[in-house]
N, C-alpha and C positions, 0 to 999 in steps of 0.2 A: 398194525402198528398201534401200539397205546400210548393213545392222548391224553395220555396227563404223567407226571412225575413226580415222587414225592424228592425231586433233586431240590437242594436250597439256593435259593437266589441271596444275593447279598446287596449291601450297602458301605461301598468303601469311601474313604472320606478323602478329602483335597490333603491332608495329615498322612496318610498312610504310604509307604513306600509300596504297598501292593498295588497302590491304585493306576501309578506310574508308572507299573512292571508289567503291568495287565493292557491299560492304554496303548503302551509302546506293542506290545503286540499285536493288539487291534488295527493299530495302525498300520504296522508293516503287514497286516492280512490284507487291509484295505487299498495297500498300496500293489498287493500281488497279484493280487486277484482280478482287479479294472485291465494289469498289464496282461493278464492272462484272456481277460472275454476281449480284449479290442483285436486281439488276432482275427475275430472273425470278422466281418462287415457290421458294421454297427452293432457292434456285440455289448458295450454302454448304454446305449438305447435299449435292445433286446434283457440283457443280462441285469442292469442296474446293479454294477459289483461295489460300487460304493458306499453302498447303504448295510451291503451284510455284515460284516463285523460290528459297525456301530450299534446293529438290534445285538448282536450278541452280548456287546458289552453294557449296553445299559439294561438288557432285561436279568442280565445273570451278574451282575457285579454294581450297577446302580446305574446313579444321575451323571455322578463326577467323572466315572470313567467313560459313561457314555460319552458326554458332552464333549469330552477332550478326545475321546476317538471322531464324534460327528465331527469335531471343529480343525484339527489339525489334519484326518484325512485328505483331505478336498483340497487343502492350501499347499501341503505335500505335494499329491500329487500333481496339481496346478502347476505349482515352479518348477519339478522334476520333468514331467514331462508333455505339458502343456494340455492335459488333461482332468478335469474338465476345463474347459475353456475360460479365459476368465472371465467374459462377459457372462458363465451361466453361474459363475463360482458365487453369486448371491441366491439364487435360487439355490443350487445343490444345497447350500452354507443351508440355507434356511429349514430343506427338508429334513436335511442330515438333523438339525437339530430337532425339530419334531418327532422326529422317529427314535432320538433318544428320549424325550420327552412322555413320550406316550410309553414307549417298553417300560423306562423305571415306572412310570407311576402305576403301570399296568401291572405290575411284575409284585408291585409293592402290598397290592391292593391283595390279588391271589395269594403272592404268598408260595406258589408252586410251581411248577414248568408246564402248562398245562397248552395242546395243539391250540385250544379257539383262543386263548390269550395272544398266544404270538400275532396267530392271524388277526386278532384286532386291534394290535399294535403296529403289523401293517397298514391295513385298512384307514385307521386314524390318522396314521402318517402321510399317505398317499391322499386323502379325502381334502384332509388341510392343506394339504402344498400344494391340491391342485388346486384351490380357490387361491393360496397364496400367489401362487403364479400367475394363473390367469390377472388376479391384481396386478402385478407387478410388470406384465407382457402383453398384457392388454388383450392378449390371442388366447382363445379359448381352445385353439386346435393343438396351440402349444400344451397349453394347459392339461389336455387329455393326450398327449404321446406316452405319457408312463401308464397309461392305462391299453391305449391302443398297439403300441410296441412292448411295453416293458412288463407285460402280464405274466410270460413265462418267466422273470426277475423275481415279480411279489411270489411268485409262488415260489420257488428257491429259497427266496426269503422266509417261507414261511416252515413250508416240513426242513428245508437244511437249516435253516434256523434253529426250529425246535430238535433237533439232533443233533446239534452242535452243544447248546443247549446241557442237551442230557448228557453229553458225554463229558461235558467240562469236571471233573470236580469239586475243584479247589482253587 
């Protein structure tokens, strides 16, 4: 597999009607996808299908679109189908947006599609939200279940990411 891409990452703006064309898909990816891993037994937990579209969209189209994919997946899915739960919907809310946070500026910074980018777009996202959590739950057991369950998720996230990724064009 080659780890790197000379695919172009972009930067679309709160202005643009791409940006909103692009999000809205993100979204309903984000919305399909959780409906798809909860068939199994804690397949949320295991899967973390929440988070994938959001990397996709902030490391290969920016901040804005990320941001509105992190922020509106979670809240969607929440009211549609009580998933995540609302009591975790500040935690999610919160990682969601880190992991937009770090893909744009990671993305910005490279410049290219490249495998250990993604992966430490991961990494950064999952590093920060588990301290954010742990703050916020005060449980450090909680704190590390996306690590102790949700390990085969980052990694999803990571190579299906970067193939998603490459495959996008435009």
């Amino acid at each position: 597999m080659k780890t790197t891409s000379s695919t172009a990452v972009y930067s679309l703006s709160y202005r643009e009607s791409k940006t909103y064309v692009a999000a809205t898909l993100f979204v309903i990816g984000n919305i399909l996808l959780p409906q798809l891993c909860h068939l199994m037994p804690q397949g949320g937990l295991i899967w973390l299908p929440i988070y994938f579209f959001t990397l996709v969209a902030a490391y290969k189209y920016g901040l804005t679109a990320g941001l509105l994919t992190a922020i509106v997946s979670p809240i969607v899915n929440s009211s549609l189908f009580g998933m995540p739960a609302a009591s975790m919907l500040p935690i999610i809310l919160t990682k969601s947006v880190l992991l937009a946070l770090a893909a744009a500026f990671i993305a910005s910074k490279v410049r290219r599609v490249a495998l250990w980018a993604v992966a430490l777009a991961v990494l950064a996202y999952q590093g920060i939200g588990m301290m954010a959590e742990w703050g916020m739950t005060g449980s450090l057991t909680a704190a590390l279940q996306d690590i102790r369950l949700g390990w085969p998720g980052m990694l999803v996230q990571i190579f299906g990411g970067f193939a998603i990724i490459k495959l996008i064009k435009k």
